[in-house]
matplotlib code that plots the C-alpha trace (Angstrom):
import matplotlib.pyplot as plt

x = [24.5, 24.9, 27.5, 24.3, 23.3, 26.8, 27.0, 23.9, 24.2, 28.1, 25.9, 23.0, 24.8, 26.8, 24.0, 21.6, 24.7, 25.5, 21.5, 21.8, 24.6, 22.9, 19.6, 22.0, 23.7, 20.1, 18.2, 21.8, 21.8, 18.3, 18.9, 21.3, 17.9, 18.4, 14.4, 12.1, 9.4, 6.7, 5.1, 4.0, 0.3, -2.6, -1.1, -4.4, -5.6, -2.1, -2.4, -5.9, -4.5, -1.3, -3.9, -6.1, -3.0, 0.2, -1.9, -5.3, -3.4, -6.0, -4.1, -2.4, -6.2, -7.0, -5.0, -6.7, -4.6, -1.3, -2.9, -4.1, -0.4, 1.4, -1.1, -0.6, 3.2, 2.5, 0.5, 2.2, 5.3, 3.6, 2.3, 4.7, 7.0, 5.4, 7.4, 10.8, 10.3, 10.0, 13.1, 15.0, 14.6, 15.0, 18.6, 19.5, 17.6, 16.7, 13.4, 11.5, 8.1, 5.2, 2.4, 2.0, -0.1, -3.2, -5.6, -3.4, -0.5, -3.2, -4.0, 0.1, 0.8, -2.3, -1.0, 2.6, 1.7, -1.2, 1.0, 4.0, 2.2, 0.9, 3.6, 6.0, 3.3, 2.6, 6.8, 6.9, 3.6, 5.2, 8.1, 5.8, 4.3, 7.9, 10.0, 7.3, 4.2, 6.7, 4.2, 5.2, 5.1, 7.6, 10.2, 13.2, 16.9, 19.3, 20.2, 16.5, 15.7, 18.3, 17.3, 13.7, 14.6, 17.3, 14.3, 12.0, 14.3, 14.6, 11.3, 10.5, 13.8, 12.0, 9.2, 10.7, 12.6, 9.9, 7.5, 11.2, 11.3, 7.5, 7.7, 10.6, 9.5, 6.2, 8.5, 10.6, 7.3, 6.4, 3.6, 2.1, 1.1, 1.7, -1.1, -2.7, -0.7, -2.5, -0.6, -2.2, 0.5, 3.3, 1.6, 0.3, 3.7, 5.6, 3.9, 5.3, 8.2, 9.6, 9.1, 8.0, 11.9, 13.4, 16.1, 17.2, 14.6, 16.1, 18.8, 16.6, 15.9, 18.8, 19.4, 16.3, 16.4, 20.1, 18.9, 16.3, 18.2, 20.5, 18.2, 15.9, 19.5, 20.8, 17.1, 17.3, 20.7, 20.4, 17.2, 18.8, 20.7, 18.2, 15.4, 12.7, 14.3, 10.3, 9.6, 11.3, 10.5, 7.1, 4.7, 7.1, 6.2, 2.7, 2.7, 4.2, 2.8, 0.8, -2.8, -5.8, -6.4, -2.4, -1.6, -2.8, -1.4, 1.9, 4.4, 4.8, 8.5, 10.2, 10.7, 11.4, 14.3, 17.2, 20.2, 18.6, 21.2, 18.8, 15.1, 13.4, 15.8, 18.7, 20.0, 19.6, 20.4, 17.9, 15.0, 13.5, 13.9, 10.1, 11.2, 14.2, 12.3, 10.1, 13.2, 13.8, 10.1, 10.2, 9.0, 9.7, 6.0, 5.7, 2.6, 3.0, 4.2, 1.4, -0.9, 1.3, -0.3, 3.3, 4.6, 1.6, 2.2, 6.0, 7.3, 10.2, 9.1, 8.7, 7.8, 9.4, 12.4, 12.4, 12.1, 14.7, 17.0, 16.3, 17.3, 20.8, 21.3, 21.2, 23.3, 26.3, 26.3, 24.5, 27.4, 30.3, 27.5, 26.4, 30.8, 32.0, 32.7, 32.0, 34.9, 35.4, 34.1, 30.4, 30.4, 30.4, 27.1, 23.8, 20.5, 18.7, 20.8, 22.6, 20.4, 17.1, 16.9, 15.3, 13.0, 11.2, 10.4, 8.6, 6.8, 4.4, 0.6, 0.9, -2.0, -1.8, -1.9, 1.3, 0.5, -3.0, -1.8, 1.9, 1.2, 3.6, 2.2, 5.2, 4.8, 6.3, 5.0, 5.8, 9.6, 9.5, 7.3, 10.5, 12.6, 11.1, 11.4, 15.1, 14.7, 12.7, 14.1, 17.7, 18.8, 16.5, 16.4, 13.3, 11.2, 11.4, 8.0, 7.4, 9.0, 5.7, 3.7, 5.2, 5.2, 1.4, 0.7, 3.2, 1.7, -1.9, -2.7, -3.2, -1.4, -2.9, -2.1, -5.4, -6.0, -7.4, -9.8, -11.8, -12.1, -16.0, -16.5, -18.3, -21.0, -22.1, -25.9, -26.5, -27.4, -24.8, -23.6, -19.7, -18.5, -17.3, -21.6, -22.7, -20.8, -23.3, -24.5, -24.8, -22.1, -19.2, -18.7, -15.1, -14.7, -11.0, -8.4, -10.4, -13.7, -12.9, -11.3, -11.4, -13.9, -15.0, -15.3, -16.9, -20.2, -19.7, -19.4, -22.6, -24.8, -23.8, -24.3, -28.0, -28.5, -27.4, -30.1, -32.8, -32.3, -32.3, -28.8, -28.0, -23.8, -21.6, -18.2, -15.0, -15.0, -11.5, -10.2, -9.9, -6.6, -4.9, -5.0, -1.7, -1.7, -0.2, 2.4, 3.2, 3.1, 5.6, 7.7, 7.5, 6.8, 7.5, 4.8, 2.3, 2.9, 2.3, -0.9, -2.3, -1.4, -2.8, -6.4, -6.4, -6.5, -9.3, -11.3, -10.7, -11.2, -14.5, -15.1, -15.8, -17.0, -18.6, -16.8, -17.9, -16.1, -16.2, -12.4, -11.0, -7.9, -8.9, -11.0, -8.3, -6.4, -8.8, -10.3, -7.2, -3.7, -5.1, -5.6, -1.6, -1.6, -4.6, -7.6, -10.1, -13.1, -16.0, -15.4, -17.7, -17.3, -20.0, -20.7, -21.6, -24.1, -25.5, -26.2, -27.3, -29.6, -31.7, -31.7, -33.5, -35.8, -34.7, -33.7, -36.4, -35.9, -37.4, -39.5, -38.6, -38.9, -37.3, -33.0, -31.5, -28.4, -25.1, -22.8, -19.5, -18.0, -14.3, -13.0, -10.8, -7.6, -8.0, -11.7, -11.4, -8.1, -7.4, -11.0, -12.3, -15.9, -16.7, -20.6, -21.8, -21.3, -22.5, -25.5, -26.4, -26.3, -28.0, -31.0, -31.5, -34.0, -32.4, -29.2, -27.7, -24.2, -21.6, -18.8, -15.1, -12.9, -10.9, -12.9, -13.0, -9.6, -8.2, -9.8, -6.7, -5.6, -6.5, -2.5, -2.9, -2.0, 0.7, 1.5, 1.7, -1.4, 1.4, 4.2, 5.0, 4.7, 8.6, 8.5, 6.1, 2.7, -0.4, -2.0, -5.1, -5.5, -5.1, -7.7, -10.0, -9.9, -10.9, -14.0, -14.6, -14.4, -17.6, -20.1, -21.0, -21.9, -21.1, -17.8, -19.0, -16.7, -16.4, -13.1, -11.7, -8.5, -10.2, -12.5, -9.6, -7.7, -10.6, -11.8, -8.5, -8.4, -11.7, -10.2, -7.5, -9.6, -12.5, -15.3, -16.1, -19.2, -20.3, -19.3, -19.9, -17.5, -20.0, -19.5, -22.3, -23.5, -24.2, -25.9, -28.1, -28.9, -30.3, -32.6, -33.7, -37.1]
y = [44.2, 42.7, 40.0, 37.5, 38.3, 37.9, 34.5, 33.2, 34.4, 32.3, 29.0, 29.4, 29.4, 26.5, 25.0, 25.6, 24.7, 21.2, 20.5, 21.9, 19.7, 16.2, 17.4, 17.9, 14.1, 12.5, 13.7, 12.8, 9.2, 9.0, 9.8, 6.8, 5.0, 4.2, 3.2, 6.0, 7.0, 9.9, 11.1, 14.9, 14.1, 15.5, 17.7, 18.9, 15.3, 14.6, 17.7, 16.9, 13.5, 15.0, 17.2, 13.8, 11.3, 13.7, 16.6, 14.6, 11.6, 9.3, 6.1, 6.7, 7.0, 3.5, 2.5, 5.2, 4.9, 5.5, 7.7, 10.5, 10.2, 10.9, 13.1, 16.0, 15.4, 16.1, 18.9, 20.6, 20.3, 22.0, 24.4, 25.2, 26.6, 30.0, 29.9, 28.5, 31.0, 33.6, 32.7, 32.6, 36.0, 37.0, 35.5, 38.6, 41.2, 40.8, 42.9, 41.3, 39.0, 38.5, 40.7, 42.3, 39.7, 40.7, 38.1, 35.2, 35.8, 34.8, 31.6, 31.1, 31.9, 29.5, 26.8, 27.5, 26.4, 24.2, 22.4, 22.3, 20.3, 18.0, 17.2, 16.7, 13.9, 12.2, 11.9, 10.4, 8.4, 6.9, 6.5, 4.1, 2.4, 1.4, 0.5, -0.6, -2.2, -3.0, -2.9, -6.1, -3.9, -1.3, -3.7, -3.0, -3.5, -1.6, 1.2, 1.9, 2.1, 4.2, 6.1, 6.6, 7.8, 10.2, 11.8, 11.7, 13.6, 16.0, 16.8, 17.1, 19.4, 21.8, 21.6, 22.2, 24.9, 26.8, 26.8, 28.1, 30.8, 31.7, 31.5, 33.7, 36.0, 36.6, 36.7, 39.1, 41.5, 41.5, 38.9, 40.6, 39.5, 41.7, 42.7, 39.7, 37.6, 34.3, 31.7, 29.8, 26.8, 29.9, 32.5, 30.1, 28.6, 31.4, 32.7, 29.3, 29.4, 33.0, 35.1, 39.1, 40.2, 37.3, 38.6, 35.1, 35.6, 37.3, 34.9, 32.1, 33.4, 33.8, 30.0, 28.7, 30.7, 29.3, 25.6, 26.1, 27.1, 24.9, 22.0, 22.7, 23.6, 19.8, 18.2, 19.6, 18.1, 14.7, 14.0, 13.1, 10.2, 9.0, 6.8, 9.2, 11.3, 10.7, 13.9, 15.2, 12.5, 11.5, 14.7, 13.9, 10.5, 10.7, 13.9, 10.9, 8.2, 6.2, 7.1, 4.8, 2.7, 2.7, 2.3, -0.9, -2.7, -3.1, -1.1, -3.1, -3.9, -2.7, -6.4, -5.0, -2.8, -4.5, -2.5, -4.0, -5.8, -6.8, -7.2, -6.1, -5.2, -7.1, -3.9, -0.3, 1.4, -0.8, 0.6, 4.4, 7.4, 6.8, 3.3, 4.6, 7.5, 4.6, 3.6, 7.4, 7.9, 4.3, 5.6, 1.6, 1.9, -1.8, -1.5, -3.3, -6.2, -6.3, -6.4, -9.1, -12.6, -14.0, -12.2, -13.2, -16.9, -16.9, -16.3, -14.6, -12.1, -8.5, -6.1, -3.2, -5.3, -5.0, -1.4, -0.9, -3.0, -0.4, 2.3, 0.7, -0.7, 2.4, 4.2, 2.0, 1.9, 5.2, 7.4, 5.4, 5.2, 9.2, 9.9, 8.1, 5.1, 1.3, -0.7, -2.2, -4.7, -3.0, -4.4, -7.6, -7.7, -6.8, -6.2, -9.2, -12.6, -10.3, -8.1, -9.4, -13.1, -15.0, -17.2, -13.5, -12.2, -16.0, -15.5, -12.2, -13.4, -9.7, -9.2, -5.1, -5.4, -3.8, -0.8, -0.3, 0.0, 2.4, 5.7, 7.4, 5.4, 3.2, 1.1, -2.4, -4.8, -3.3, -3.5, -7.2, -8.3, -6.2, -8.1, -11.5, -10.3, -10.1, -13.3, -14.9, -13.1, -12.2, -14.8, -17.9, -18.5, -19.5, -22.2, -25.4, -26.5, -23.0, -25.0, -26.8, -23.6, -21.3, -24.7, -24.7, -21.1, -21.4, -24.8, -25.3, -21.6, -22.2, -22.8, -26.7, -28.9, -29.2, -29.6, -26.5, -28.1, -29.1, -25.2, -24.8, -28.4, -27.3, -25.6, -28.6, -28.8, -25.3, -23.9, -21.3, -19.8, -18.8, -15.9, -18.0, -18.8, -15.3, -12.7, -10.1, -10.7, -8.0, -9.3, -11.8, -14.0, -14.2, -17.9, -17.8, -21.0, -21.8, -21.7, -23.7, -26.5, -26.7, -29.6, -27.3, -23.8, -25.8, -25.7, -21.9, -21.4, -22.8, -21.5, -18.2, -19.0, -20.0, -17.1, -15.0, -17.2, -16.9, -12.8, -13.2, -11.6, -12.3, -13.6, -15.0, -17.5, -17.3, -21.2, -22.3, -19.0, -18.1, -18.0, -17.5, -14.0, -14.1, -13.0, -15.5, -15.2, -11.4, -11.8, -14.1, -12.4, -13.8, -10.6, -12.3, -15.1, -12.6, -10.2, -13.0, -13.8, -10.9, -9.1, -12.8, -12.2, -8.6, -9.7, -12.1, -9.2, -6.8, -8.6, -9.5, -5.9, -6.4, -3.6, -5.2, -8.7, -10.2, -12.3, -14.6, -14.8, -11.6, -11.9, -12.3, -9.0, -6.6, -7.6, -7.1, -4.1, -2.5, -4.1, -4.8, -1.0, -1.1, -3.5, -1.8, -3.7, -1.1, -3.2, -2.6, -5.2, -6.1, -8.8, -11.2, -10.4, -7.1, -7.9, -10.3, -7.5, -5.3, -8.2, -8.7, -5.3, -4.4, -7.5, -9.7, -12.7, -12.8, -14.7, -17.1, -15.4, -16.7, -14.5, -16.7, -16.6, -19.4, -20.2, -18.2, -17.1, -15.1, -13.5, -13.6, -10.9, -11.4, -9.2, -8.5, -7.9, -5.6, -3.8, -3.4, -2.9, -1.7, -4.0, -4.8, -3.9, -6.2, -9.4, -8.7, -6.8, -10.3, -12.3, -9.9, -9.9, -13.7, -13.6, -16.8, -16.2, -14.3, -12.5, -12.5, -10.8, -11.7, -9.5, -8.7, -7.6, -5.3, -3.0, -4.6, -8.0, -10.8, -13.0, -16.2, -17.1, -18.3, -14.5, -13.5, -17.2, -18.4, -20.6, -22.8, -22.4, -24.9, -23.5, -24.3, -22.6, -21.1, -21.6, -21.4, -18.3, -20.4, -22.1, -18.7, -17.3, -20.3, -20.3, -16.9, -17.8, -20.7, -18.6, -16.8, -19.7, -19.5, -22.3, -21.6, -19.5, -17.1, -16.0, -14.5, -16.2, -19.5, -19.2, -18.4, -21.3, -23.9, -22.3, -22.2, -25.7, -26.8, -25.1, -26.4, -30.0, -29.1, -28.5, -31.5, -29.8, -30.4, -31.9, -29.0, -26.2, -25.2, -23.2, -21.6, -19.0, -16.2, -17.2, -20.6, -19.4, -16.7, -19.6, -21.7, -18.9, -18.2, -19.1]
z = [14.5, 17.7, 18.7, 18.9, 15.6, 14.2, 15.5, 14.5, 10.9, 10.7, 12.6, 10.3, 6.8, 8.4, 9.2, 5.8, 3.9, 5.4, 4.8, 1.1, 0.6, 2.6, -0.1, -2.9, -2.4, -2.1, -5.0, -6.7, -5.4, -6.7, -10.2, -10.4, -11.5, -14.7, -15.4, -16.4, -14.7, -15.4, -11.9, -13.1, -14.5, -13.3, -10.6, -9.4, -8.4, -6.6, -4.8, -3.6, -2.1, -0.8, 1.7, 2.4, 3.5, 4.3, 5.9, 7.3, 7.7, 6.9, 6.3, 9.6, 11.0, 10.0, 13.7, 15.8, 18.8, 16.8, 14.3, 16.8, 18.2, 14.9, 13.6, 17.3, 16.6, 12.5, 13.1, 16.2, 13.9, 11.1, 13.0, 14.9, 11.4, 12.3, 15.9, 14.2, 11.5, 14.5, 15.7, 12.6, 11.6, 15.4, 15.2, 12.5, 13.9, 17.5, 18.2, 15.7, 16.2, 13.9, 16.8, 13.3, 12.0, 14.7, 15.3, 13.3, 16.0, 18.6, 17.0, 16.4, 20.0, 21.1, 19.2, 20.4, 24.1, 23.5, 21.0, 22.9, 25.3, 23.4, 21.3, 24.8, 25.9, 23.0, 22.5, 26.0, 24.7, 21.6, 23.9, 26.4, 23.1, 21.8, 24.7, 27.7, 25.7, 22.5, 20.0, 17.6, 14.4, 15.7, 17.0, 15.3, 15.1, 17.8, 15.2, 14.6, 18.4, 18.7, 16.0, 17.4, 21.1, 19.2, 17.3, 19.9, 22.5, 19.7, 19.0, 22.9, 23.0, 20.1, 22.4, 25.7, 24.3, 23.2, 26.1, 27.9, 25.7, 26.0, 29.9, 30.4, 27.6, 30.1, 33.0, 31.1, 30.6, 34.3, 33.6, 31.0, 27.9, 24.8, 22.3, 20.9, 22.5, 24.1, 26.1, 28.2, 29.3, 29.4, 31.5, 34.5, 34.5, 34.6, 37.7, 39.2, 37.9, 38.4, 41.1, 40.8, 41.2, 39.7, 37.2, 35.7, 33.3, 30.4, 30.4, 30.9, 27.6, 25.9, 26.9, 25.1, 22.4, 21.3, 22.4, 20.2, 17.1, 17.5, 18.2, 14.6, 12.7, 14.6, 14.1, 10.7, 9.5, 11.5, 9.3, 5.9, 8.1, 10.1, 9.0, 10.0, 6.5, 6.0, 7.7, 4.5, 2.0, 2.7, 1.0, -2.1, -2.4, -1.4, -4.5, -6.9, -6.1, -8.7, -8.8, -9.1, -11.0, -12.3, -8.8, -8.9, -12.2, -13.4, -15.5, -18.5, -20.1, -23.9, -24.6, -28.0, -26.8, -28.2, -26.2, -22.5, -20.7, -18.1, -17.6, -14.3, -11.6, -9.5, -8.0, -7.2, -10.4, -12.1, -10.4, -10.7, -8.9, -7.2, -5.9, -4.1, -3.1, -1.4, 0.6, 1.6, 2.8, 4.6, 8.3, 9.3, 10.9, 10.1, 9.4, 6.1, 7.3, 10.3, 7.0, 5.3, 5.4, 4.6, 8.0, 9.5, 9.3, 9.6, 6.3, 6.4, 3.9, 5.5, 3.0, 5.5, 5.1, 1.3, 0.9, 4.2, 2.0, -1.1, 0.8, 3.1, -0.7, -1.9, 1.1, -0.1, -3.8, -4.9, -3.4, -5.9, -8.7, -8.3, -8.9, -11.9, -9.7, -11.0, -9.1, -5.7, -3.5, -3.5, -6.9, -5.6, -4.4, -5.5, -4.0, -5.1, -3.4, -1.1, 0.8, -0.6, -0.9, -3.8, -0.9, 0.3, -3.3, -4.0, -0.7, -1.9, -2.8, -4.4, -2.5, -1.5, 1.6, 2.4, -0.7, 1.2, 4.7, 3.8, 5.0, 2.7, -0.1, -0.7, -3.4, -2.5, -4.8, -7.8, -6.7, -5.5, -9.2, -10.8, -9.0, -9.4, -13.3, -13.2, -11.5, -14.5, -17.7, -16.7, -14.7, -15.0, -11.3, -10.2, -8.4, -10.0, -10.7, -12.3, -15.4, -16.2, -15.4, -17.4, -20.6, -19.9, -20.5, -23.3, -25.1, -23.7, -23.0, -19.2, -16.3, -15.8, -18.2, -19.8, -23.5, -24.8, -27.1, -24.3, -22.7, -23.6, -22.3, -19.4, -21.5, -23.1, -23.3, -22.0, -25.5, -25.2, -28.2, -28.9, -30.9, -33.6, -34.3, -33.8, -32.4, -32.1, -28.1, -25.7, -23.4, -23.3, -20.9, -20.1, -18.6, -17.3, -17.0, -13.3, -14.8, -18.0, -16.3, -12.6, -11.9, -9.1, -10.3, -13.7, -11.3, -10.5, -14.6, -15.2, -12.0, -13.5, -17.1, -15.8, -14.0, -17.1, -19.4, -16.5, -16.6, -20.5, -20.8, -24.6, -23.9, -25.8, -25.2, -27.0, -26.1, -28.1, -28.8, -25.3, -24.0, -20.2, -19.3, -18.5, -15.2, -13.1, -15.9, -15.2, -11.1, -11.1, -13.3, -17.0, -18.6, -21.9, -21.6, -20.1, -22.9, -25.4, -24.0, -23.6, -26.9, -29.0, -26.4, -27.1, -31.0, -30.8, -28.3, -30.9, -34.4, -33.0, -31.8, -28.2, -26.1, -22.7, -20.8, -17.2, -15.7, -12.7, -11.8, -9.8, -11.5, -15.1, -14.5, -13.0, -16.1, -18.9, -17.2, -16.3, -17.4, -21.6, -21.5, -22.0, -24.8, -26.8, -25.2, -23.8, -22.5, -20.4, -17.8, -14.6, -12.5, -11.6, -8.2, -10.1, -12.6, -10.1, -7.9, -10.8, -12.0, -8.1, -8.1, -11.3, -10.5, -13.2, -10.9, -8.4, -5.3, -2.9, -0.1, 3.0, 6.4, 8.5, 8.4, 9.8, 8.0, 8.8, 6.0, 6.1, 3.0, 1.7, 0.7, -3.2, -3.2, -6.5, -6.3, -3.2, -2.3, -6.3, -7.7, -4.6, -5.3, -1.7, -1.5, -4.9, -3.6, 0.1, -1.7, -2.8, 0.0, 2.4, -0.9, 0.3, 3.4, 4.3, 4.9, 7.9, 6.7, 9.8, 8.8, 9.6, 11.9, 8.7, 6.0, 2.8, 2.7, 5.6, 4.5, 4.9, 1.9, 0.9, 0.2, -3.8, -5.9, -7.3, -9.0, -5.0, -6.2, -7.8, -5.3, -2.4, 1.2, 2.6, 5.1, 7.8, 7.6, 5.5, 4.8, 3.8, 6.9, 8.8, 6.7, 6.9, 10.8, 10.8, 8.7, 10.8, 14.0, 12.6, 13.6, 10.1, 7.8, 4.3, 3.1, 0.5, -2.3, -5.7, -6.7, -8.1, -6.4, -3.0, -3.3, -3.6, -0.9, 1.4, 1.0, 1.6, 4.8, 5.7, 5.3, 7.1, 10.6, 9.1, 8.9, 5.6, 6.6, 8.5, 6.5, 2.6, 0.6, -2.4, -4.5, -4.7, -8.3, -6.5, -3.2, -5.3, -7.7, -5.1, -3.7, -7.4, -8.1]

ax = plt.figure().add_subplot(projection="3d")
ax.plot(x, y, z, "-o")
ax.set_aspect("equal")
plt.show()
């Protein structure tokens, strides 16, 4: 063995040890999550969407310009394991290279060069992008820049490194290339580099070859301190994240368990392994809190920031945890007060935005509603007028303080018959808190109850025996009161042996269709804007015919009806039915679509600081030229004919909901 081989054999179990050790401590600081979590079902389906968002990249493709970038640096890095490998087993025996392979060791050598260069320019590229045109959503702190250029240099060295070895490996070979061997970046340059009798070559070599090895072995053990760890992390937590449709609902609590000390989560060791794994995979893209309408109009809520503060949270208190240790002034904090504040976890409309855009599939509001939980049931800190919320749901079943004997009210005259009177109909129609009482959404109620009776859909109410669905409840972190509503519906649902709901509130149909499933409540459930659609389409609401369009309409988007349910065509379906209407969409629409400012219980929260996500949302409608504001929602119609007050144009502009505007094309 030579002295070469000696050395690099002592540097690489130096080396593989210190990273065996770094992987060791992380996986250990993980496990100091005390809440379970089961991430190993249907491995075949994770696998599938490990290849389409950690291999394709397609989230990252959503922002072309940044997406193309990342994906020639994933790929070259991927690709270029063959060539590290190479080297690797070169450092214990010296002759050896993988020509064996034949036509595969073209395409490796190809890719070496091609590669090389491409990952060099798009390094000095995402260089440019950070530190000349500073891109809002990668502005970090000083560490982080830092950070960045140290990773970037890196990666060009692995690069750089390589194409030396490849272009004084040709030199070495008197500018010839060996059997299947194709380099075209190497050969051309070596010609320009060396001359015919140059004999610096071979220990040109030698050179790049050791900076090489020791830049992978350094690039290698940096990674588990850095906050690009996502190059490890990120095909783990894109292999456990939760799958559709769990992805989208929330874990419920053992409010029964009767040794919990705590409900929710206040710091680290009250989360699960997945959610600190989120704060290892954080890349600190900042494309989640680009997304965030909070960010967006100057709440001091960053969902970047949350998970960040996972993961520095975690740094500092796993380590003591992880070793028997539970004293000391780390004690004296926790995550929630001290890193994240109690104003940035009331700020989240729980809209998804941030979940949609993560391209390592970080799931940040289930960690803020857990903490807003600890908030509620542990600790009884939370926004005042929340008080007579919470009471409402509690007394008079929904968040207003309306008396629940007057909840069928608004069907009075309409001939419409409640389970109570018969409950063999073909559908119920699930009213909701909104549509029940809101003098406004009443009217949206009853244009779809007609357009039911006009298609001879045989419905039915529950009227009384309705109760809050219990979702505002759960997203602001009253587990309890959700719980109790939804477990007293799911008894009425099922003693009257339900099997089909609709619904006209986005909210109250992401929780019976997928959140009762948890509680014993499994319901066929379709939202309005669906059977609308369903009910043009098979001709049983037949419109008026009129060639000429003349009157502009744009469409809202419903978070809960789009990014969670992923219904974006029904409604538009619809409107584009109605020859008088011209649909002009908005310049954020369907998955990207922006939101109206009122989920996750922000509907009864005061805006102190920042602005209005409404009136952001409103502008953009109003930027459309159009004259009526579609939507599908209760809460998005308040919060958009607020915003259309706020800039006067009431006069000008309608908010309507589709059931209305398809009503008043209905012959």
């Amino acid at each position: 063995m030579e002295l070469k081989n000696i050395i690099f054999t002592l540097f690489f179990i130096l080396a593989a040890g210190i990273f065996a050790w770094s992987c060791r401590n992380l996986v250990k600081y993980m496990l100091v999550a005390r809440k379970k979590d089961d991430r190993f079902n249907r491995i075949g389906v994770r696998l599938k969407r490990v290849w389409n968002i950690a291999f394709a990249q397609t989230k990252l493709m959503r922002d072309p310009a940044a997406g193309i970038l990342h994906l020639v640096i994933f790929w070259g890095f991927i690709l270029f394991l063959f060539a590290v490998l190479e080297a690797l087993i070169q450092g214990f025996y010296s002759p050896f290279n993988l020509s064996f392979l034949g036509g595969f060791y073209s395409f490796i050598t190809f890719v070496e060069d091609v590669f090389g260069l491409l990952v060099i320019l798009s390094c000095l590229y995402a260089l440019y992008r950070r530190f000349v045109l500073h891109i809002p959503r990668l502005e970090v702190d000083r560490s982080g820049k830092i950070d960045a250029v140290i990773i970037l240099v890196l990666i060009m060295l692995v690069c750089v490194s390589l194409l030396g070895e490849n272009i004084s490996l040709v030199a070495m070979h008197n500018f010839t290339l060996g059997s299947f061997e194709v380099r075209p970046i190497s050969f051309p340059l070596s010609k320009i580099i060396y001359s015919p009798d140059s004999s610096s070559a071979a220990a040109n070599y030698q050179i790049f070859w050791w900076m090489h090895i020791i830049v992978v072995m350094g690039f290698m053990n940096f990674l588990p301190y850095s906050k690009h760890l996502h190059v490890i992390t990120s095909i783990p937590n894109t292999f456990f994240a939760n799958l559709d449709p769990v992805r989208n609902t929330l874990k419920p609590l053992n409010l029964e368990d009767e040794n919990a000390e705590f409900f929710g989560a206040a710091d680290i060791e009250h989360l699960s392994w997945k959610q600190i794994l989120d704060g290892y995979s954080c890349t600190e893209c900042g494309r989640c809190t680009s997304a965030c309408p909070a960010a967006t109009v100057g709440k001091s809520l960053s969902p970047r920031k949350i998970i960040v503060d996972i993961r520095r949270r975690t740094k500092e208190k796993a380590p003591l945890l992880a070793n028997g240790i539970s004293e000391g002034s780390v004690f004296e904090k926790t995550l929630v007060h001290d890193y994240i504040s109690d104003v940035e976890l009331w700020q989240c409309t729980t809209c998804m935005a941030c979940v949609q855009e993560c391209p390592v599939m970080i799931e940040h509001v289930d960690s803020i509603v857990d903490m807003r939980r600890n908030l509620v049931l542990t600790e009884s800190q939370f926004p005042s007028n929340l008080n007579n919320v919470f009471k409402s749901i509690e007394t008079n079943f929904t968040p207003w303080a309306f008396n629940q004997s007057d909840r069928a009210n608004w069907a009075e005259g309409m001939n419409i018959k409640k389970m109570s009177e018969d409950p063999n109909g073909e559908i119920l129609f699930w009213v909701g808190c909104a549509g029940s009482f809101d003098n406004r959404y009443k009217k949206v109620t009853q244009a779809f109850a007609r357009l039911m009776q006009k298609a001879n859909i045989d419905f039915r109410i529950l009227g009384t025996e309705e109760k809050c669905n219990g979702d505002t409840a759960r997203r602001l972190g009253n587990e309890y009161l959700a719980q109790t509503m939804i477990m007293k519906n799911v008894e009425t649902l099922n003693n009257y042996g339900v099997k089909k709901i609709v619904t006209a509130c986005p909210h109250c149909f992401h929780s019976l269709k997928n959140e009762y499933k948890q509680f014993g409540g499994n319901f066929e459930v379709i939202h309005h804007s669906q059977m609308i659609d369903q009910m043009l389409s098979e001709g049983k609401i037949r419109l008026k015919d009129d060639s000429e369009k003349r009157l502009k309409v744009t469409y809202h988007d419903s978070c809960y009806l789009g990014r969670y349910n992923s219904v974006y065509d029904s409604p538009r379906n619809s409107l584009d039915k109605i020859t008088e209407l011209e649909l002009v969409e908005m310049k954020r629409i369907k998955s990207k679509g922006f939101c109206c400012g009122a989920g996750g219980g922000r509907m009864f929260l005061e805006d102190e600081e920042g602005g209005r996500i409404n009136i952001e949302r409103t502008k953009e409608a109003l930027g459309t030229g159009a004259e009526t504001i579609a939507s599908a929602c209760p809460f998005c119609m308040t919060m958009l004919t607020d915003g259309v007050k706020h800039f006067d144009k009431s006069e000008e502009v309608a908010v309507k909901d589709i059931a209305e505007i398809v009503l008043e094309n209905s012959n």
